[in-house]
MARKERO-270945 format. One record per residue (C-alpha): residue in three letters; x, y, z. Coordinates in steps of 0.02 Angstrom, whole numbers, padded with zeros to 5 digits, always signed. Each point is the difference from the previous one (the first is absolute). Last residue first. Layout:
N
{res:Ala east:X north:Y up:Z}
...
// end
This chain:
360
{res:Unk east:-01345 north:+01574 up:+00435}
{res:Unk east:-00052 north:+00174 up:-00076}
{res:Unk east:-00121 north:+00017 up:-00118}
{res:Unk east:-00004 north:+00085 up:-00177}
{res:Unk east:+00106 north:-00169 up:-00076}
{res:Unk east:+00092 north:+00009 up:-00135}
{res:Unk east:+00019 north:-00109 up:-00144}
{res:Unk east:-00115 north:+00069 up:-00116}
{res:Unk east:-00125 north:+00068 up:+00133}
{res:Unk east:-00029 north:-00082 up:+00166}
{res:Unk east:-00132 north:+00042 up:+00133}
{res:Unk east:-00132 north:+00090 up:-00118}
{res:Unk east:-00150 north:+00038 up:+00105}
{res:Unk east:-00178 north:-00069 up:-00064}
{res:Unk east:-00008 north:-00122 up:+00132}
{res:Unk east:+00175 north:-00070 up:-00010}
{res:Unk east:+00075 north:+00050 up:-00167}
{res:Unk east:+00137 north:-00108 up:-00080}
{res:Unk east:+00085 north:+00077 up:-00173}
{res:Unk east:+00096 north:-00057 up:-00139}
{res:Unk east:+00127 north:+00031 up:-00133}
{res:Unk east:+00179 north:-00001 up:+00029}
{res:Unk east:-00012 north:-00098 up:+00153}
{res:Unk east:-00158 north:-00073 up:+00006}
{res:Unk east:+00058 north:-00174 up:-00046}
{res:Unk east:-00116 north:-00141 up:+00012}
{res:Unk east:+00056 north:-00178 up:+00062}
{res:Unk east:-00104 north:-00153 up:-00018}
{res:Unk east:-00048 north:-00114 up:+00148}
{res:Unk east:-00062 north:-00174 up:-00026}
{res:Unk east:-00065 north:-00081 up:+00141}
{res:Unk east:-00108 north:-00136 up:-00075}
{res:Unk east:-00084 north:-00171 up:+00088}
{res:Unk east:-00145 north:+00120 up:+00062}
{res:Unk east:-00090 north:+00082 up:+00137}
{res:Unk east:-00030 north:+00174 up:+00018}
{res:Unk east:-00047 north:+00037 up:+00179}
{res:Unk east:+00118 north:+00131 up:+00049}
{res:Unk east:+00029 north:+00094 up:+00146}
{res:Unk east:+00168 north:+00046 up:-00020}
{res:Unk east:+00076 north:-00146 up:+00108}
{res:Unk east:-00130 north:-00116 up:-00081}
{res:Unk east:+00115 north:+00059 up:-00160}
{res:Unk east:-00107 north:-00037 up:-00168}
{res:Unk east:+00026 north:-00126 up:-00116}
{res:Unk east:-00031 north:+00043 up:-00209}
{res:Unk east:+00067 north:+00116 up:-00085}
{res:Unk east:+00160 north:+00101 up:+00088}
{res:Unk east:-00007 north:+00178 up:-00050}
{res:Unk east:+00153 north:+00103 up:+00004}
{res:Unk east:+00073 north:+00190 up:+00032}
{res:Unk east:+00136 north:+00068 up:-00015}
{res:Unk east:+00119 north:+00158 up:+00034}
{res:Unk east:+00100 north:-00087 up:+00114}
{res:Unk east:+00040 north:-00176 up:-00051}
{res:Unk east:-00064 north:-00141 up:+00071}
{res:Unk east:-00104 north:-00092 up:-00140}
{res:Unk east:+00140 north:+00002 up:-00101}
{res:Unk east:+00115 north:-00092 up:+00123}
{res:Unk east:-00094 north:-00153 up:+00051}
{res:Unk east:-00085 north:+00032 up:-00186}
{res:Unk east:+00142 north:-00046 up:-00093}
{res:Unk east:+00047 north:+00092 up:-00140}
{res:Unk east:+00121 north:+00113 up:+00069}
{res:Unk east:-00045 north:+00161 up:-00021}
{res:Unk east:+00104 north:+00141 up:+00079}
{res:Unk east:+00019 north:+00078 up:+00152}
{res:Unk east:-00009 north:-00116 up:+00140}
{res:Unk east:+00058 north:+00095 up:+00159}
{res:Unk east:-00161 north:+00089 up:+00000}
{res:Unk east:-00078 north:-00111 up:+00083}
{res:Unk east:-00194 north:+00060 up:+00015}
{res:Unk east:-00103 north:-00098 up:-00141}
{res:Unk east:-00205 north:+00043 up:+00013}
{res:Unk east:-00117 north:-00153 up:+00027}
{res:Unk east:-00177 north:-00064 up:-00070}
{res:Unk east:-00042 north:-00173 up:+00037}
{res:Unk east:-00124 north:-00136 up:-00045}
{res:Unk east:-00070 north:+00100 up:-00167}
{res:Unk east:-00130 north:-00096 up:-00061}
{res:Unk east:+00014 north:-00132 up:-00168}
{res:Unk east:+00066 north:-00140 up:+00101}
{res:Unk east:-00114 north:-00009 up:+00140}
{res:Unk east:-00122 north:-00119 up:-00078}
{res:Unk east:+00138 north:-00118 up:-00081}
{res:Unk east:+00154 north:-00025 up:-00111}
{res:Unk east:-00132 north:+00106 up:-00132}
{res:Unk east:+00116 north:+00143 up:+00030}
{res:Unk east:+00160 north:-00084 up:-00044}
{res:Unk east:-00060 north:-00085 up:-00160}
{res:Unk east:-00052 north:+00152 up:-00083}
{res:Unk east:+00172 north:+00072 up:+00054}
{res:Unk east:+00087 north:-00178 up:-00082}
{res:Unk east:-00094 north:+00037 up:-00148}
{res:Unk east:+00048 north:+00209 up:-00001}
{res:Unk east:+00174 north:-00090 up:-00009}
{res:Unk east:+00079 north:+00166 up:-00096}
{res:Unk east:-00056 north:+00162 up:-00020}
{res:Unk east:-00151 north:-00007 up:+00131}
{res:Unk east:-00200 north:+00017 up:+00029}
{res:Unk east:-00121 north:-00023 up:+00146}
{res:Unk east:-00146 north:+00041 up:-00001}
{res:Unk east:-00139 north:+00005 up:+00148}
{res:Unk east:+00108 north:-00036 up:+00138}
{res:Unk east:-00094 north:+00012 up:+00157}
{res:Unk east:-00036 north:+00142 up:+00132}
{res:Unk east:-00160 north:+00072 up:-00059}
{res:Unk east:+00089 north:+00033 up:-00174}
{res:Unk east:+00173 north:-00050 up:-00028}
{res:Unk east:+00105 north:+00017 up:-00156}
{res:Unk east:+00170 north:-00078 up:-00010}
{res:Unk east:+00133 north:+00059 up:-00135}
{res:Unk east:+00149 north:-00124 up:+00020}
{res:Unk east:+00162 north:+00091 up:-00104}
{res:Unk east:+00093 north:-00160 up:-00041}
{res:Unk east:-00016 north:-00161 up:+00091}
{res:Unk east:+00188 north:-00068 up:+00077}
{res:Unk east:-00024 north:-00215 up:+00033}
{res:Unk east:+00111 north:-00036 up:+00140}
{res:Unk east:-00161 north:-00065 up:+00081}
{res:Unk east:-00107 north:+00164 up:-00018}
{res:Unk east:+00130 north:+00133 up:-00034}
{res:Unk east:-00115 north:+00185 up:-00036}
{res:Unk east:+00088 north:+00107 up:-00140}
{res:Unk east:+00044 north:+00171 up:+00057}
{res:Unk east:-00095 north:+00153 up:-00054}
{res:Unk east:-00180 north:-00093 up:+00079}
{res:Unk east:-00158 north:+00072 up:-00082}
{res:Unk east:-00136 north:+00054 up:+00122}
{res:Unk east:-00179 north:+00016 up:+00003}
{res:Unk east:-00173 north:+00039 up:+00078}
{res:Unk east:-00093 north:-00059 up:+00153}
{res:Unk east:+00049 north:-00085 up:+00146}
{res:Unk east:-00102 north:+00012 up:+00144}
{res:Unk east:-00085 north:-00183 up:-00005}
{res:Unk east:+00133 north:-00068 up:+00101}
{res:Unk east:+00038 north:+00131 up:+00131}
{res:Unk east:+00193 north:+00008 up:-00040}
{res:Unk east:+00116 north:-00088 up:+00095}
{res:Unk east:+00167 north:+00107 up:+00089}
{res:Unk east:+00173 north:+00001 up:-00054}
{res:Unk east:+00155 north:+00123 up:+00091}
{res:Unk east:+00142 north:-00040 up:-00102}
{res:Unk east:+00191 north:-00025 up:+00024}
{res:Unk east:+00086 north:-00166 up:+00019}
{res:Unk east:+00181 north:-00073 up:-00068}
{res:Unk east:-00065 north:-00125 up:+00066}
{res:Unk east:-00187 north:-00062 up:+00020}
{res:Unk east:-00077 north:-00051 up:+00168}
{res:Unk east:+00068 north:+00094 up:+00140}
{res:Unk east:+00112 north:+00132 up:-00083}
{res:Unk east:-00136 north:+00154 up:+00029}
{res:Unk east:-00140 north:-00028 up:-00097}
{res:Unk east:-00111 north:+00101 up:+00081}
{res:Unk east:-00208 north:-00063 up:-00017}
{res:Unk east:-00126 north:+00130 up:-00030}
{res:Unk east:-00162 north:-00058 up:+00060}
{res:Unk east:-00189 north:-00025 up:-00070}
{res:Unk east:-00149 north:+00097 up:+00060}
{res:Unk east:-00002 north:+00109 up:-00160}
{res:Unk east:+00139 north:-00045 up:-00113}
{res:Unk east:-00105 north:+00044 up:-00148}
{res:Unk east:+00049 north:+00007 up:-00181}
{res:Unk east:+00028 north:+00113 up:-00151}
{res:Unk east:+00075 north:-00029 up:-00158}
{res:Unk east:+00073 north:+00122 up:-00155}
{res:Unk east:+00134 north:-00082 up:-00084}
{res:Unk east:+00067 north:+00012 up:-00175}
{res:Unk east:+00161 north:+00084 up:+00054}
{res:Unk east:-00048 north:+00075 up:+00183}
{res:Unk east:-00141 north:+00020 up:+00103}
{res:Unk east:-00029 north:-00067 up:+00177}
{res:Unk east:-00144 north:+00027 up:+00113}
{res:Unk east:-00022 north:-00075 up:+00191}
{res:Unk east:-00153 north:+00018 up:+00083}
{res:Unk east:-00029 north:-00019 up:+00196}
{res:Unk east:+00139 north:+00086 up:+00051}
{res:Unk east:+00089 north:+00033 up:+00192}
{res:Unk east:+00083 north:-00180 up:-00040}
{res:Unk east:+00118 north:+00072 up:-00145}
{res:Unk east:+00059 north:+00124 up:+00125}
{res:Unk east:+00028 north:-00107 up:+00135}
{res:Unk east:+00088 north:-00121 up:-00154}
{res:Unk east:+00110 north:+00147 up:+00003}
{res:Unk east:+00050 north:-00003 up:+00173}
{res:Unk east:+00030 north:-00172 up:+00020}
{res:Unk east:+00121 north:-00005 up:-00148}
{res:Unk east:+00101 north:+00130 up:+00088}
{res:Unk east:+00019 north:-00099 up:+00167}
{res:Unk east:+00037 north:-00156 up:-00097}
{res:Unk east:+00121 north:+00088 up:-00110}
{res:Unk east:+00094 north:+00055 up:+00197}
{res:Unk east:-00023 north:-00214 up:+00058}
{res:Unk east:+00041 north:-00058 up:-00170}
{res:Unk east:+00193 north:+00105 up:-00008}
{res:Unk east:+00035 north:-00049 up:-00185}
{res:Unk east:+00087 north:-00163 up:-00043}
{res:Unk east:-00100 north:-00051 up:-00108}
{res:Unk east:-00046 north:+00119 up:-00143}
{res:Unk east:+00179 north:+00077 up:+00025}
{res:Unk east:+00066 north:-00203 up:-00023}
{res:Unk east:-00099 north:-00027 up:-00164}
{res:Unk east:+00059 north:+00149 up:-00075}
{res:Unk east:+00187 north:-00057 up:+00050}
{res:Unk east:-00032 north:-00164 up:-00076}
{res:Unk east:-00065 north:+00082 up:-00175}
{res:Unk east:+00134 north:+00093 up:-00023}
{res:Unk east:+00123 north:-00140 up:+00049}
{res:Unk east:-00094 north:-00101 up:-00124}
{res:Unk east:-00016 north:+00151 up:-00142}
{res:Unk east:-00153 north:+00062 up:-00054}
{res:Unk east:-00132 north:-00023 up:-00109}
{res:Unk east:-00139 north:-00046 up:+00106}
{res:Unk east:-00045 north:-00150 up:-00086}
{res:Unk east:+00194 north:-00018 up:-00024}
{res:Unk east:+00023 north:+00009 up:+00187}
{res:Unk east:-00130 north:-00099 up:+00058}
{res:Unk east:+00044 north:-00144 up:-00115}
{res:Unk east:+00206 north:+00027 up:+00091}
{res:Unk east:-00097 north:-00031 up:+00152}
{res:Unk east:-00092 north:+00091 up:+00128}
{res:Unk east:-00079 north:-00090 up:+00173}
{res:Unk east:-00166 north:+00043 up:+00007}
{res:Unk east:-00046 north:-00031 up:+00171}
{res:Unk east:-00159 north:-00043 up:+00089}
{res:Unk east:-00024 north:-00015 up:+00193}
{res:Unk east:-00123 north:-00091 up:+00093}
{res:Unk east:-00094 north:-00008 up:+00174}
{res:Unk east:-00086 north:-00188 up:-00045}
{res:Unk east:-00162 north:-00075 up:+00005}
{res:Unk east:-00110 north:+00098 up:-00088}
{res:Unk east:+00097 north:+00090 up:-00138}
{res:Unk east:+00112 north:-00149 up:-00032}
{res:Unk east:-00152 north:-00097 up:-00021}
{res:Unk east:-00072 north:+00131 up:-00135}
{res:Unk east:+00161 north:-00021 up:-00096}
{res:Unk east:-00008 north:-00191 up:+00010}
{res:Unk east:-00170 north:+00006 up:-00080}
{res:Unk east:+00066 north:+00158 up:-00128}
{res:Unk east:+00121 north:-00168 up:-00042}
{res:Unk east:-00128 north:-00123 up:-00066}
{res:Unk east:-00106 north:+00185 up:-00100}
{res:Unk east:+00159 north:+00038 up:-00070}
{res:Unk east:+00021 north:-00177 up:-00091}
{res:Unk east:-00168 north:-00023 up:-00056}
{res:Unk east:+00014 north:+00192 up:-00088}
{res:Unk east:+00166 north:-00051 up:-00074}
{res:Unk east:-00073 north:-00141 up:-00065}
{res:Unk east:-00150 north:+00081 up:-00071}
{res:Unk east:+00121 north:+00150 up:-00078}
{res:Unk east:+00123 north:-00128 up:-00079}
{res:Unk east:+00153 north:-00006 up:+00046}
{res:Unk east:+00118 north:+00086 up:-00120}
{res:Unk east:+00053 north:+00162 up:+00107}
{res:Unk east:+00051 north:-00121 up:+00147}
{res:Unk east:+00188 north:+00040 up:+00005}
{res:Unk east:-00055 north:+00180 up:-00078}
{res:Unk east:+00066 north:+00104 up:+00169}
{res:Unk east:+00166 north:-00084 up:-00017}
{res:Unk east:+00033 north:-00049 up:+00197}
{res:Unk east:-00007 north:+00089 up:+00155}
{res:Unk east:+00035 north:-00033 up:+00150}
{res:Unk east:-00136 north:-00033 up:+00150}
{res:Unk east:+00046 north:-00003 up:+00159}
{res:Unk east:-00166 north:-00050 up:+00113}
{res:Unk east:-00004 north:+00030 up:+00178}
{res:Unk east:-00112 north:-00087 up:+00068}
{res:Unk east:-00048 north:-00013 up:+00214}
{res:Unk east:-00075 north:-00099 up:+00121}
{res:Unk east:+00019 north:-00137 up:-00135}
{res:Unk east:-00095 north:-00174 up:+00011}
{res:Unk east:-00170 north:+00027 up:-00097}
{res:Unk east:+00075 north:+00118 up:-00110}
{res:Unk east:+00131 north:-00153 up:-00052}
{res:Unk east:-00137 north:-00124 up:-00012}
{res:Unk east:-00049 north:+00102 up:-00142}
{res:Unk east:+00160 north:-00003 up:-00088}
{res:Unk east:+00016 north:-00171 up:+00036}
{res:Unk east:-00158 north:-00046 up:-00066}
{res:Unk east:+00028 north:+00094 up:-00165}
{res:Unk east:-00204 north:+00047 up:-00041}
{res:Unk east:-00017 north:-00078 up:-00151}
{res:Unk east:-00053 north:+00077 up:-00141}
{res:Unk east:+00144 north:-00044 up:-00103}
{res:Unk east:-00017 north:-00178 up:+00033}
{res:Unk east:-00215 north:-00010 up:-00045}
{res:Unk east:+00043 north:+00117 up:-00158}
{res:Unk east:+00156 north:-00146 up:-00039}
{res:Unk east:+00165 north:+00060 up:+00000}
{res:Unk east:+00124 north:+00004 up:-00146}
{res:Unk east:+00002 north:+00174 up:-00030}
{res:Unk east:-00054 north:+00074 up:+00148}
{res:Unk east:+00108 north:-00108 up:+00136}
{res:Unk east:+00160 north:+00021 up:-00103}
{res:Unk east:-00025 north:+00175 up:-00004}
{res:Unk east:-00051 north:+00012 up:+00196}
{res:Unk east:+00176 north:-00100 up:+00028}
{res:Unk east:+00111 north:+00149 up:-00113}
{res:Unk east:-00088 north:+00128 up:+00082}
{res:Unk east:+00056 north:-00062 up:+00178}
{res:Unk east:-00012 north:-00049 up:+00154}
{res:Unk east:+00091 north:-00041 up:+00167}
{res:Unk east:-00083 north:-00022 up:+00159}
{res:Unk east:+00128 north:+00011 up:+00170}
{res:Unk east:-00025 north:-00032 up:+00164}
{res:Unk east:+00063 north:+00112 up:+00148}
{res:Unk east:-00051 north:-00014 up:+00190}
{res:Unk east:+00020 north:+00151 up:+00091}
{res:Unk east:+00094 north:+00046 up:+00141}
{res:Unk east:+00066 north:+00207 up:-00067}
{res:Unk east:+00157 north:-00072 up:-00049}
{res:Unk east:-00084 north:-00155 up:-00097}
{res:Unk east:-00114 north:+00122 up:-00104}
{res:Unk east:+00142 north:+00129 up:-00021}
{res:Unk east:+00105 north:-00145 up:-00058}
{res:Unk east:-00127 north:-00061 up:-00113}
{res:Unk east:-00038 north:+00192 up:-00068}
{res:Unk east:+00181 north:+00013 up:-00052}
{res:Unk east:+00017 north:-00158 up:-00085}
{res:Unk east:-00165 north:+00015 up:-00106}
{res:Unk east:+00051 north:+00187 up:-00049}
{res:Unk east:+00180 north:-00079 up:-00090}
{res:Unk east:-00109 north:-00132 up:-00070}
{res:Unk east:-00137 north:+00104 up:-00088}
{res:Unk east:+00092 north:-00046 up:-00157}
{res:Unk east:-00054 north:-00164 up:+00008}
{res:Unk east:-00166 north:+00038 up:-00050}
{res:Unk east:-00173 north:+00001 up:+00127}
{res:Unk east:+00053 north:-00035 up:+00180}
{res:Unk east:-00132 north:-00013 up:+00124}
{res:Unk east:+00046 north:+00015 up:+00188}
{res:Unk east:-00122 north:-00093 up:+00103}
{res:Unk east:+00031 north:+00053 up:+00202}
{res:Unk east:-00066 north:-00092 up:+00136}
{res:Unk east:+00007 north:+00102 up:+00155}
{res:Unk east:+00119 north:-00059 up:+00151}
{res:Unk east:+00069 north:+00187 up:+00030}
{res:Unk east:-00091 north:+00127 up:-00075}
{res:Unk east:+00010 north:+00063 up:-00190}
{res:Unk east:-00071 north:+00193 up:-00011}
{res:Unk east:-00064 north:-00028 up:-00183}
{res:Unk east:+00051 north:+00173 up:-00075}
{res:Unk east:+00121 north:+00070 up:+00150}
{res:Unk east:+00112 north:-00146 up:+00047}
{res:Unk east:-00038 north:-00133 up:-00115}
{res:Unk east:+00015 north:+00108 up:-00161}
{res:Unk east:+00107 north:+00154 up:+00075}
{res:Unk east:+00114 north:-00123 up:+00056}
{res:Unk east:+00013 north:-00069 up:-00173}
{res:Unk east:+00033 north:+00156 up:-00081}
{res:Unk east:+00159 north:+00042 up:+00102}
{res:Unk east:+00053 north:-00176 up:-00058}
{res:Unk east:-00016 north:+00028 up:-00160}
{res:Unk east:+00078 north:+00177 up:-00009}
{res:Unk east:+00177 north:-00097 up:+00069}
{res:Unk east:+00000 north:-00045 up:-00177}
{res:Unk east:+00095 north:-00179 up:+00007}
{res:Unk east:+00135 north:-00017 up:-00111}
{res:Unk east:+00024 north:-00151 up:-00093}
{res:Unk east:-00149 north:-00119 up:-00005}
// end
């Protein structure tokens, strides 16, 4: 392994110290997705043993799920994977390293397939969710560089000033501006090709603060479910799957997704929002804080974090926000606003092409 970046190890205590608070004799499932994440598997092990825990590993990988899809049965690659599952079941906590791959590994598969396949792990997700205090991280790889069209080192040190930030001072700001957020009943946002309102009325804002997702940064709430109405076109192409769908346009009325078109895999959109009831409604609505990520990455652990943002996630609602949407789905796209866009709260404009008229 060569050198080891002394920046890993300062990011694993932050990890099972601060985001997942690991306590001596708790069970702790560590899920490693790539090789690459190695380095950041290491580091959070010997945090997790330093700190009393008990440390087992899961590995995964692209590479496997392709295998699975193209030669798999529909009954095989539905399948809910029993360790996996028994996993949740098990683990006090997850923290879950994923590295990244070539974002097209699974661009051939077809769209039913891929739809059987996400619908097996969104199970596993939704355990995760329930029984565990959990932890994502998007580990970057030379993929993530080229998608973001940077250097590796670049890219690395990006990754660390998203990361390594100090949570419990962003926390502190976060929490004010979700007050702000949480003072409104009716949110309005405008921008390229976009004009949609919503209500939040009676449902929370949630901080994402470095407990659940990392690099973190939003404040996300759940829209009232019939409240949607209008429409908005997405700059940045949503990733469903590894699959990358050009410029989404979604149109909602009374809360659901009337029409739905797109430049490329409109099928596999189609086939998204007919997953189940609660796929066509908006499960989440959240607004990107860090503003230690500042460029586009591709990948929506990153994208959807990023100051001067906003995303919808289709689909599953937060309980934590209030929300009752129920479905197999969370699939959150990214809009920019930072060039072009607004947010008004109420009637009063609260951000305004990549500034925002309040303080936090």
């Amino acid at each position: 392994m060569g050198m080891i970046d002394p920046r890993w190890d300062d990011l694993a205590k932050i990890l099972v110290n601060y985001s997942t608070r690991v306590k001596a004799g708790e069970k702790v499932l560590i899920g490693m997705t790539e090789v690459e994440t190695l380095p950041l598997v290491r580091a959070v092990y010997s945090q997790v043993v330093q700190a009393g825990g008990f440390p087992q590993i899961h590995f995964d990988s692209a590479l496997l799920g392709r295998e699975l899809l193209n030669y798999g049965t529909a009954d095989l690659i539905g399948r809910v994977p029993d360790l996996e599952a028994y996993g949740m079941h098990w683990a006090d906590v997850y923290i879950g390293l994923r590295g990244a791959r070539n974002p097209y590994e699974l661009a051939s598969i077809p769209a039913t397939r891929m739809a059987t396949y996400r619908q097996a792990m969104g199970k596993v997700s939704a355990l995760r969710t329930t029984e565990t205090r959990w932890v994502l991280v998007r580990v970057p790889g030379e993929p993530l560089a080229q998608q973001a069209q940077l250097s590796f080192e670049d890219t690395m040190d990006f990754f660390f000033g998203a990361t390594l930030r100090d949570w419990q001072q962003e926390s502190e700001r976060y929490r004010r501006l979700a007050r702000v957020f949480a003072a409104a009943e009716t949110v309005h946002i405008q921008g390229w090709e976009t004009d949609l309102t919503f209500s939040t009325r009676g449902r929370q804002y949630v901080v994402g603060d470095g407990h659940i997702n990392m690099p973190d940064g939003e404040i996300y709430s759940a829209p009232v479910d019939d409240s949607a109405e209008g429409y908005i076109t997405f700059e940045h192409p949503g990733i469903y799957g590894g699959v990358l769908i050009d410029q989404i346009r979604l149109d909602f009325h009374a809360g659901r997704v009337v029409k739905a078109t797109a430049r490329s895999h409109e099928d596999l959109l189609h086939e998204i929002l007919a997953t189940d009831e609660g796929a066509a409604r908006i499960g989440e609505f959240a607004v990107g804080t860090n503003e230690g990520i500042p460029t586009f990455f591709g990948d929506i652990l990153y994208d959807e974090k990023m100051a001067g943002t906003v995303h919808l996630a289709l689909g599953r609602a937060y309980s934590d926000a209030g929300g009752v949407n129920q479905s197999a789905v969370h699939w959150d796209i990214v809009k920019d606003l930072r060039s072009e866009g607004l947010i008004q709260l109420d009637g009063t404009t609260v951000f305004e092409n990549g500034t925002w008229l309040v303080e936090w």
